[in-house]
C-alpha positions in Angstrom: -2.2 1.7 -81.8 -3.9 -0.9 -82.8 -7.8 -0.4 -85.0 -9.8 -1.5 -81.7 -7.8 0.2 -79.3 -8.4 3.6 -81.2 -12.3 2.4 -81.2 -12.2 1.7 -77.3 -10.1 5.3 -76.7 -12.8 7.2 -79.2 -15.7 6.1 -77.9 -15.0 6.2 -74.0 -14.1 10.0 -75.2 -17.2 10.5 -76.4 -19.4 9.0 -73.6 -17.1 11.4 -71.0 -17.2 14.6 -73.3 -21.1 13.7 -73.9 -22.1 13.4 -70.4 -19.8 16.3 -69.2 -22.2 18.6 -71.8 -25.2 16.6 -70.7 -25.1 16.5 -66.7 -26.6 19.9 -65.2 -24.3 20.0 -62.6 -21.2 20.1 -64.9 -18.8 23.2 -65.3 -19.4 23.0 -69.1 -23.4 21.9 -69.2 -24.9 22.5 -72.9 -28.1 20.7 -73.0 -29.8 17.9 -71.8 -30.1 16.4 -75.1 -25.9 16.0 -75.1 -27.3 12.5 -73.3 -29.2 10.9 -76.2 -25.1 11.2 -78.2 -24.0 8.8 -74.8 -26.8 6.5 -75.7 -25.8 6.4 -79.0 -22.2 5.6 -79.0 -23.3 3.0 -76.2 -25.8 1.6 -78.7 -23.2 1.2 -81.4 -20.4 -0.4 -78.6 -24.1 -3.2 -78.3 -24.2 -3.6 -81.5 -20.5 -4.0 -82.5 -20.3 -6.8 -80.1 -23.4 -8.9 -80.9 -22.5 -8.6 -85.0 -19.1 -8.4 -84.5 -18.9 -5.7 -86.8 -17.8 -1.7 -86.6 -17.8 0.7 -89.2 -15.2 2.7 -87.4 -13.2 -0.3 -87.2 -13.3 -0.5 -91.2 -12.9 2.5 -92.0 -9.6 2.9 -89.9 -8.4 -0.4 -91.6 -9.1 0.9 -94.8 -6.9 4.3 -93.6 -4.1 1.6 -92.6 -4.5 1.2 -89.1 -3.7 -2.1 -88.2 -6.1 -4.8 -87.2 -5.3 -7.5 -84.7 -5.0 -8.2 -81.0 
């Protein structure tokens, strides 16, 4: 797998896991708060694309994941 594609896959499983601990009417409910995590991995997807820059993204190409389309 490609850098982004692991970015894309880690992030969409955080937003799912988030609001699956967030939503009250979910089998594994935690707290409300699990919500404010979805916002922030949704503010950092915002941010990545206006800068064009993610610190996930670099740190996985300094581990030598590749880069690239």
């Amino acid at each position: 797998m490609k850098s982004w594609q692991i970015v894309r896959l880690v992030a969409g499983t955080f937003i799912l896991l988030s609001l699956a601990l967030g939503i009250e009417d979910s089998p594994i409910f935690v707290s409300p708060w699990w919500l404010a995590f979805t916002a922030f991995v949704g503010a950092n997807l915002l941010q990545s694309a206006l800068t064009k820059w993610c610190l996930m993204e670099s740190i996985l190409r300094k581990l030598g994941v590749q880069s690239g389309c």
